[in-house]
Structures are given as structure tokens and as C-alpha cells.
N, C-alpha and C positions, 0 to 999 in steps of 0.2 A: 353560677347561672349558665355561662357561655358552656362547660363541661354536661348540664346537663341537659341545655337543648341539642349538643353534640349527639346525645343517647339520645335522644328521642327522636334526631333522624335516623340516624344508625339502623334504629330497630325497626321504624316505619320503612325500611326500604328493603328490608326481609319481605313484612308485611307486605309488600307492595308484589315482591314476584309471586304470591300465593295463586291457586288457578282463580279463574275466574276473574282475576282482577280486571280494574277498567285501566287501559291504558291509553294514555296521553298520546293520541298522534299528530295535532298540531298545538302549540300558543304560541299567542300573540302578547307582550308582557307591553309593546305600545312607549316603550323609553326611547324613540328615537327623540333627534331636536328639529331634524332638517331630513328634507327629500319627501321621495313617496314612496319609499318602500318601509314597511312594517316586517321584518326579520320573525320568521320562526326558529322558536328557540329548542324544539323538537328535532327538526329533520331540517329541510332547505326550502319547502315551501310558504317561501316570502309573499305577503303577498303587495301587493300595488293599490293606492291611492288614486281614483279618477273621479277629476269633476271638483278638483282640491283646487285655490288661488297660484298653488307655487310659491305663496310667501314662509311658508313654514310657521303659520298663524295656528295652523290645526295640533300643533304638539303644546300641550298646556299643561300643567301642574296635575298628578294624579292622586292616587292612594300615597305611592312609594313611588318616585321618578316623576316618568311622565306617562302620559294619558292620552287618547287620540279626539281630539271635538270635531263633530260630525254634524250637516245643517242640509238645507236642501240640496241635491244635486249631489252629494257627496257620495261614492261607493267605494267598499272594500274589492277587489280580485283578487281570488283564491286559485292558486295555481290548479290545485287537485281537489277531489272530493274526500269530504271529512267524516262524515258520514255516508251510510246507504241502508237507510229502513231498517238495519240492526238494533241491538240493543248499545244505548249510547247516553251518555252526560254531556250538556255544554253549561258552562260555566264561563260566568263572566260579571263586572262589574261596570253599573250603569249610575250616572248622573244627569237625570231628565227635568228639565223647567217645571218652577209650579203650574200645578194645573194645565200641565199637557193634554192638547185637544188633539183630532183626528184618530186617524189609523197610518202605524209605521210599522215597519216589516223591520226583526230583528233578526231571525233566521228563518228560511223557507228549505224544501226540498220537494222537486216535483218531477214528475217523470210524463214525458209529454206523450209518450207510445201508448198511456191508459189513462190520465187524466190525475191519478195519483197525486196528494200535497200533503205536506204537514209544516206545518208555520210555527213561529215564535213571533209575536207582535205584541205592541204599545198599544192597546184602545183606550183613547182616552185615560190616559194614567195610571189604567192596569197593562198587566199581564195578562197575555192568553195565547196559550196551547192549543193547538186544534187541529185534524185528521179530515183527512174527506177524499171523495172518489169521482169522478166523473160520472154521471147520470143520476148521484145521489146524495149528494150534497153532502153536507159537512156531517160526518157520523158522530163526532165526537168533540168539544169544546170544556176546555178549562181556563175560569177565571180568577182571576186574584184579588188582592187586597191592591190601593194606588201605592207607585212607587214615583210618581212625577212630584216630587216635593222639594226639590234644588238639593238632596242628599246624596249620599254612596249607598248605592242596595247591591248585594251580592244576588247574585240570581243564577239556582241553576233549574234546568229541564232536562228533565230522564225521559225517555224513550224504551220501557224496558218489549217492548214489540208486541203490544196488547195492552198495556198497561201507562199512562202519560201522568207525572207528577211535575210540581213545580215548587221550587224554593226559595224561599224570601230571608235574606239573611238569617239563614243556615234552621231556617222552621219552616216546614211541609204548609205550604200555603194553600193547596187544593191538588187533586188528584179526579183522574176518570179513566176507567178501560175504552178499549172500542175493539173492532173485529179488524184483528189483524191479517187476517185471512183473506178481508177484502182488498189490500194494498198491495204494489210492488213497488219499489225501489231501485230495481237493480238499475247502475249508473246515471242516478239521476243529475238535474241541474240541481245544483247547490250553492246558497250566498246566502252572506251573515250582513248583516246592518246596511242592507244595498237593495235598490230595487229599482230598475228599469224605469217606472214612473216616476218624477223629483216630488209628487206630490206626498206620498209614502217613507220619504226618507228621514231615517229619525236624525231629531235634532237634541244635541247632549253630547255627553261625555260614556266613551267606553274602554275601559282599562281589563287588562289580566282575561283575555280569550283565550279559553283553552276548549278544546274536545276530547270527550274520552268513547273510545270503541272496546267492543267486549263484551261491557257487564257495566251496570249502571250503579254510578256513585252511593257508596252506603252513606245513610243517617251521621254516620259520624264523622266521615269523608267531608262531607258536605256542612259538617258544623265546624270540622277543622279551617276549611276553605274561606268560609266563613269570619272567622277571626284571625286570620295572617294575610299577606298580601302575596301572591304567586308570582313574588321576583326573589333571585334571576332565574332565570330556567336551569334544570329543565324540570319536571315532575313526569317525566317518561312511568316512569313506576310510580303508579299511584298511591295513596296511603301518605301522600306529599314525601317520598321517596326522597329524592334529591330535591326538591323546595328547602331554600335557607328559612330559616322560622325568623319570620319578622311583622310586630305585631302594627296593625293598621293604624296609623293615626289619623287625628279628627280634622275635616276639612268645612 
């Protein structure tokens, strides 16, 4: 068995320099036990823990390791931008309280020069994707199925730049176009599970953050991701390229 998940990295990491691929330039794989720093296991942009106790309460039991728990007032800081209104995947895995009420910001990007957003958020125990512009409101919105059930849901969001799908352990949960045309990007403000207001901050568990720029995650990418846990790093090369194959167990 160990010889032939050996092969089946091997060959995924061929696959993985093919053109077009999506490539991994930040994760967060979230093993620390102590401090506020969360290590990117890509490149060097670590990023920082604010609005945390200090007591090293927030590093709890994950998929595989550890896990980061996250409540009001809690924010990630991202050294650099992971995105920019490209074609992009972020993937990550979320553990949300039964019956999650409000609105929590999971990922945003906005560019303040034209009024430009595109969010990833918690409503109410779905998911939703959604696009918008200054002077015309939101063009474009995708909802899902609830994932606030005290469970592990693997969730990823493509951005293919006109096109916005989302995935609910590793099955196409909804999808919608909008006019790309109408957005810019370029050097936007960027944050994942963080937002300026404490009201909005989600409360849960979030393991295995990664983004991919380029080309948005295929069908099977995304089912792979889906059944393995994305430790230890890195998966630079996607196609879980250098990902150790390690199958998720039940929490």
C-alpha cells in the first residue's frame, strides 16, 4: 500500500507541472500548539493571530494535527495578497456550530479605488459567493446547501473570472456567471476569516487553508482534496503534487 501511494504521488506531481495548472501560493495547514503565528507552508508568508487570549486556547484537535478555533474579535493577517480578481481556488476546511446564525465573512476582496468586492461568507449556515460593484449592487450571488452542523466540510470556491462555483465536500454545490468586465482587482485589500467588525467574525474551527492562482481547481482536484487531509505541506504543484496522502479521519 505505502509503495503504491508512493506512485501515485510521483505521477500527480508530473500532473501537477502541466500548463495551466492551479498553483498553491499560500497554506496554512494550522499545526501550530503555541503563539500567533500560523507558518505558511508554501513560501514565508506567515501570517499573524489578533484579537487571540495569548493563552494558546485557539490551537485545538483538527482533521490531522491541529486546527485554528476562531470566535468574535478573532482575525487572521496576511502578510501579502493571495489573490487579485484572477482565476483562483481557495480551499479550506471548516467546523461551524449547529445552527449558525448571522452573517460571517470568510474570504473578502475589495478594492477601494472603484467600489469592487467578492466575498466568501457563512449566512446563516450556508455558504455564499457573491460579486458586486459600487453603484450596482451585488451582480451576482451563490448559495449552498448548511454546512453549520458541528461537522468537517471541506469547502472550496473557484473564481474562474466570469464564472463563480462552490464546493461542498468535493460535490459542486452551486455555481453562477456574472460580468467580469464589470470588476477590477488590481492590488486589492484582501482577508480570509477576519473582518474589521467583531460582529461578522466567524465562530468555528478552520483547518488546511490553502489558495491556488492560475487556473481553477478541476472536478477531481477538488474530490481528491476532498478525501485526504492537506498536511504537511507543501502542494505547490497541484494535482496534490507533494501532499503526503493521508486519509481524513472521523471527528
Amino acid at each position: 500500500m505505502k509503495k503504491l501511494l508512493l506512485l501515485l504521488v510521483v505521477s500527480l506531481v508530473f500532473l501537477g507541472t502541466a500548463a495551466n495548472a492551479a498553483i498553491a501560493n499560500v497554506e496554512y495547514n494550522f499545526d501550530e500548539t503555541s503563539g500567533l503565528v500560523a507558518a505558511d507552508g508554501v513560501a514565508s508568508n506567515d501570517a499573524t493571530l489578533s484579537g487571540f487570549a495569548g493563552d494558546d486556547s485557539q490551537w485545538v484537535d483538527g482533521l490531522v494535527g491541529n486546527a485554528l478555533s476562531m470566535g468574535a474579535g478573532n482575525n487572521l493577517v496576511f502578510p501579502t495578497s493571495s489573490t487579485a480578481g484572477q482565476k483562483y481556488s481557495i480551499s479550506f476546511y471548516m467546523k461551524a456550530p449547529d445552527n449558525a446564525s448571522g452573517i460571517t465573512k470568510l474570504y473578502g476582496e475589495y478594492n477601494a479605488a472603484n467600489g469592487s468586492n467578492m466575498e466568501i461568507g457563512l449566512y446563516w449556515g450556508t455558504i455564499k459567493f457573491y460579486q458586486g460593484s459600487s453603484g450596482w449592487g451585488f451582480a451576482q450571488e451563490v448559495l449552498t446547501g448548511t454546512v453549520a452542523d458541528n461537522e468537517w466540510h471541506h469547502i472550496v470556491a473557484s473564481n474562474d473570472f466570469g464564472q463563480m462555483s462552490v464546493y461542498i465536500d468535493g460535490v459542486l454545490s452551486n455555481s453562477g456567471s456574472y460580468d467580469a468586465s464589470a470588476t477590477s482587482y488590481v492590488t486589492p485589500d484582501i482577508n480570509y476569516f477576519s473582518h474589521p467588525n467583531a460582529a461578522y467574525s466567524y465562530n468555528g474551527l478552520v483547518d488546511g487553508l490553502t489558495t491556488y492562482n492560475g487556473a481553477v481547481l478541476t472536478t477531481g482536484e477538488i474530490a481528491d482534496l476532498a478525501a485526504v487531509v492537506p498536511e504537511p505541506a507543501t502542494m505547490a504543484l497541484l494535482g496534490l503534487g507533494s501532499l503526503l496522502l493521508r486519509r481524513k479521519k472521523n471527528i
